[in-house]
Phi, psi and omega in degrees: 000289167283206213279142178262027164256351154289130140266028168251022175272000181237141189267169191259188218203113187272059206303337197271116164308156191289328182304306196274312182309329181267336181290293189308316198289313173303292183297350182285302160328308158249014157256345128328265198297339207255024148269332191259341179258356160254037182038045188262327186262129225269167153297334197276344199281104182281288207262042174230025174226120168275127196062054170221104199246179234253315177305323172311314183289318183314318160317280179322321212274318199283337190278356168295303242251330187275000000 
């Protein structure tokens, strides 16, 4: 509708069926977990753990080091 070189006049575009997008959510759901219950994923790994953020490590790091 308005100028078409903003890019926020435009939506993203979804390629994934509602079917695979539910499949997809599930395999996440246990390759998560069964990484955080075999120590394969470290504390320090922020960004692949939810609520665990770069201050959380930034933490860790300071509390190794003092």
């Amino acid at each position: 509708k308005d100028l078409k070189t903003v890019v926020s006049n435009y939506r993203p575009i979804s390629l994934l069926s509602a079917l695979s997008k539910i499949f997809e959510k599930i395999v996440l759901k246990y390759v998560y977990n069964f990484s955080r219950d075999n120590f394969i994923l470290s504390v320090y790994q922020s960004g692949f753990q939810a609520g665990i953020s770069t201050v959380t490590v930034s933490v860790f790091h300071f509390n190794d080091i003092a």
